[in-house]
N, C-alpha and C positions, 0 to 999 in steps of 0.2 A: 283263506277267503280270497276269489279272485277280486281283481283291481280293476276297474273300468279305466281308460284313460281319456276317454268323455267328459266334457264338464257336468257339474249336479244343477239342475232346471229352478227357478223359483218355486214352482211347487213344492219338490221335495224341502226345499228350504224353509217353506211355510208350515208347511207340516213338524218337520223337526225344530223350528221354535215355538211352535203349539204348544207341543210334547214336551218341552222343556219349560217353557212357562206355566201349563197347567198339570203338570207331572202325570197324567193319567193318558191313556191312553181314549177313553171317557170324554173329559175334559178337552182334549184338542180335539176329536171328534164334531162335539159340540159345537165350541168357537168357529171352527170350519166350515159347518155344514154338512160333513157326512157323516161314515160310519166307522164304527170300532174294528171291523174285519178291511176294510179299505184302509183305516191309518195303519192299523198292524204290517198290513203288506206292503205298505210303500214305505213303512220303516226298515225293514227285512230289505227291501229294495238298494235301500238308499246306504244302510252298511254295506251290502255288497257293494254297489258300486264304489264309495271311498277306501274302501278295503280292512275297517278296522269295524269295533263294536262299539255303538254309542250306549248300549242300557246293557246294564243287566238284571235279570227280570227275578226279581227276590219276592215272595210270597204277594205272588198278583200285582205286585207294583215294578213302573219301572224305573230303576236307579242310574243315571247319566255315570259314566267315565270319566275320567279326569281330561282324555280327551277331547268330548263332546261336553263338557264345561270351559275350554279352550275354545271349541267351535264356535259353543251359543256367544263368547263373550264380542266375538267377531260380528257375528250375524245380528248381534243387537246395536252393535255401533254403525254397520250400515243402515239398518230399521228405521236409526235415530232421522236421518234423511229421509226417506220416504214416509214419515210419522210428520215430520215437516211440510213437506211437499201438500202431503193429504191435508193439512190442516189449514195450508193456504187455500186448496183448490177449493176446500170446504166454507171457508170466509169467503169466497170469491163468488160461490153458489147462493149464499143464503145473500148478499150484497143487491140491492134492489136495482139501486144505481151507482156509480162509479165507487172505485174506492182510492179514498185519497191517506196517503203517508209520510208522516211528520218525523223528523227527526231532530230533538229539539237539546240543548243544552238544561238540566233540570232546572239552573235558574230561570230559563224562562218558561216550562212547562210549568212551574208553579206561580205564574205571574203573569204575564199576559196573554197566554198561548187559551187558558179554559177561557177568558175574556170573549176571546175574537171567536172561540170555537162554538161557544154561545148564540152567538149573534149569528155565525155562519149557519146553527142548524135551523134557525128561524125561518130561514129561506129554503135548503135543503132539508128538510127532517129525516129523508132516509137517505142520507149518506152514511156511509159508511169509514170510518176514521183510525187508524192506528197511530198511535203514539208510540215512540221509544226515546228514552231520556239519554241519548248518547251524546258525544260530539260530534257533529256530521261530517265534520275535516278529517277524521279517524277511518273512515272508510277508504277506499284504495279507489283515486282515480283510476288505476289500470284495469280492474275488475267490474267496475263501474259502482256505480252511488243504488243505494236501493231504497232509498227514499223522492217523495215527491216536492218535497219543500222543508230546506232545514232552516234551523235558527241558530247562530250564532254569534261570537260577541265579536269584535272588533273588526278587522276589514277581509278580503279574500281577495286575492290577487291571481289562482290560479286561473287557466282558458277554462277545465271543464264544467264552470257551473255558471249560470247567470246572477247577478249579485244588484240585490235591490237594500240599499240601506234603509232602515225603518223609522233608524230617532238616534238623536247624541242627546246626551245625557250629563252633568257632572256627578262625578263622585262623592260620599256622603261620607261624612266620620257619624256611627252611631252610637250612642254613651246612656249607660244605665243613669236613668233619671235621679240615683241617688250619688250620683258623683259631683265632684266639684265641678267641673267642666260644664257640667251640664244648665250650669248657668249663664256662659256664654252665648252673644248673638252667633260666632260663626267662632273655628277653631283654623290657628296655622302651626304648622309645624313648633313651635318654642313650647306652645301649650301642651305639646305632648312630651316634655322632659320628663324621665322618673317616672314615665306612666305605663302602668301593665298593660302591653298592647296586644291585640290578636289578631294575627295576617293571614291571610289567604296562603294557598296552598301554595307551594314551591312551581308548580305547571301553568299555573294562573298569569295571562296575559298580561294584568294591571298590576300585580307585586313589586313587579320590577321600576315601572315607574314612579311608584308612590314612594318605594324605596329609596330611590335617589333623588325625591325631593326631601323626606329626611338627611340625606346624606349632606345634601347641599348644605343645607341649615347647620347642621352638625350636630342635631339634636340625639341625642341618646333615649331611646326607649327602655323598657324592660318585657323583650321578647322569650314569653315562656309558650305561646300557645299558639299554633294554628292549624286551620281546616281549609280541605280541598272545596268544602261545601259552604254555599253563600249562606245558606240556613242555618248550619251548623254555627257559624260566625254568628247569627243573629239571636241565637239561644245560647249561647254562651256570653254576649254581652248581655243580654238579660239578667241573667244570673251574676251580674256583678262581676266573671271575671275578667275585664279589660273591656277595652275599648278599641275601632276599628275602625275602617275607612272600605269603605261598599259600594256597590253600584246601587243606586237609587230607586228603581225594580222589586230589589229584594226587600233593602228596607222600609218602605212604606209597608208592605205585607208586615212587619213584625214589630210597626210603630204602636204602643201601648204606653201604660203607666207606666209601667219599666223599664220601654227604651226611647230614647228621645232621636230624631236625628238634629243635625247641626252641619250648616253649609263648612264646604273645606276649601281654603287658599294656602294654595295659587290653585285654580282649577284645574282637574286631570278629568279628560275626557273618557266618556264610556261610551262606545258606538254599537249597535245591535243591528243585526244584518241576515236577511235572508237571500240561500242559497235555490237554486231552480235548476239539478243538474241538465247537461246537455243530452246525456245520451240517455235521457227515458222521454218516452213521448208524455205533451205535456197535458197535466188533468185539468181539467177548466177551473174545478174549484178552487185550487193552490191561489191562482191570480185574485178572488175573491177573499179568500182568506189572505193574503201578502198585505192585501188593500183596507183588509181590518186591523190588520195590527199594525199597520203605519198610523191610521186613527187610532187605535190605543196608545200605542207613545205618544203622540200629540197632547192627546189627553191627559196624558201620564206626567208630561213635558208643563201644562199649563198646572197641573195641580203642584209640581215641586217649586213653579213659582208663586203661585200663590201662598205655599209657604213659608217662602223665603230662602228656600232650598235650592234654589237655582235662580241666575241672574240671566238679562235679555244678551243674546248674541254679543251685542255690541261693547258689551259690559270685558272689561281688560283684566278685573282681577274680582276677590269679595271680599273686599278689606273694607265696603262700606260701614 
């Protein structure tokens, strides 16, 4: 079989994953738009040119080679990119007007992030909106950011992104309403001697400090459990096993009969911040939306004092 030393065209390559995806010769046809004596030829084609045989043709059907099973597996992981691409270009078509994208930490995509998006579509109703629950510092300055307004927790020191802080916060201990604790005005560190406790994930910002005001105290807990996820934490003190120390966000979302919160001293700050990177040009509605969720924390902010969950600025410790 001679060898072309030509590269093979996207067509041929459309064709021979047709053929491979809908095994008939029929069936890719089909999908393509043409004919059965057109793909037959340009299959005949397309072996000659690579120089080896992709089918072999067993009672009216065609059976791929162990080769052109090699091929296809190739030809579908580029696919996977332009199945992407398409699918943008496709969201970007049916998009009335602009489209704006969020990159949010899942703590706040399930807390204040549908708040503000509420409000925002009152005004825009056909915007168009993606959500992905990543961490938006995970993406590679060098590549650049592919999002239009991320959310996340603590502060951001890098040049590439413009950085609007939204709300600080203190951190909350939340305790299944059937424990003793949970009869306390506020908890410090001694209250939690001998107590099954459950920490946040080892990559988690605030671990670290909440840790070491334990440490200071020299309190001993009994650390058998914890989750990367702030949820996770808040369904598992539900269920009676232990007790924890949250950001204030998550816990009001999972305040019930069954879990209580209760102010924690010495205060440890929880800051929430939006990113605006620099090198996309910028959507207008991001600033409308940034501008909602600084009102939602505020909001957020006046409700954990109203329940005694949080104490004014000026206030030095909550050993009231």
């Amino acid at each position: 079989m001679a060898v072309h030393t030509d590269h093979i065209n996207l067509r041929q390559v459309e064709i021979f994953r047709a053929t491979m995806k809908f095994g008939t010769v029929t069936g890719a046809a089909a999908a393509l738009g043409s004919s059965q004596p057109t793909i037959t030829r340009e299959l005949a084609r397309l072996e000659a040119h690579v120089g080896f045989s992709l089918f072999e043709r067993k009672r009216q059907r065609l059976v791929p080679t162990a080769r052109a099973i090699k091929l296809y597996q190739e030809v579908q992981a580029s696919f996977i990119g332009l199945d992407r691409i398409n699918g943008v270009v496709e969201r970007l078509r049916e998009a009335s007007e602009e489209v704006l994208t969020v990159a949010s930490l899942p703590a706040f995509a399930q807390t204040i992030l549908p708040e503000a998006i509420a409000r925002l579509a009152v005004a825009y109703p056909s915007l168009t909106l993606n959500i992905s629950t990543v961490d938006p510092r995970n993406q590679s300055s060098i590549s650049g950011f592919n999002f239009d307004l991320g959310l996340i927790e603590d502060v951001y020191t890098q040049r590439d992104a413009e950085v609007t802080m939204l709300g600080t916060f203190d951190l909350v201990a939340i305790v299944p309403t059937a424990h003793p604790l949970a009869g306390h005005e506020y908890l410090q560190p001694s209250d939690f001697e001998g107590v099954s406790f459950i920490s946040l994930g080892p990559n988690d910002p605030y671990r670290l400090p909440v840790e070491r005001v334990f440490d200071r105290a020299g309190t001993k807990r009994r650390l058998s459990l914890s989750s990367q996820s702030a949820g996770s934490v808040c369904e598992l003190v539900s269920r009676g096993l232990g007790i924890a120390i949250l950001n204030p966000l998550s816990a009001l979302g999972y305040e019930s009969p069954a879990l209580a919160l209760k102010r924690f001293a010495p205060r440890q700050k929880f800051i929430v911040s939006a990113l605006r990177p620099l090198n996309r040009p910028a959507v207008a509605t991001s600033d409308q939306l940034t501008s909602l969720l600084r009102t939602i924390c505020m909001e957020k902010q006046a409700l954990l004092l109203r329940k005694g969950l949080a104490l004014p600025d000026e206030a030095e410790s909550c050993s009231g």
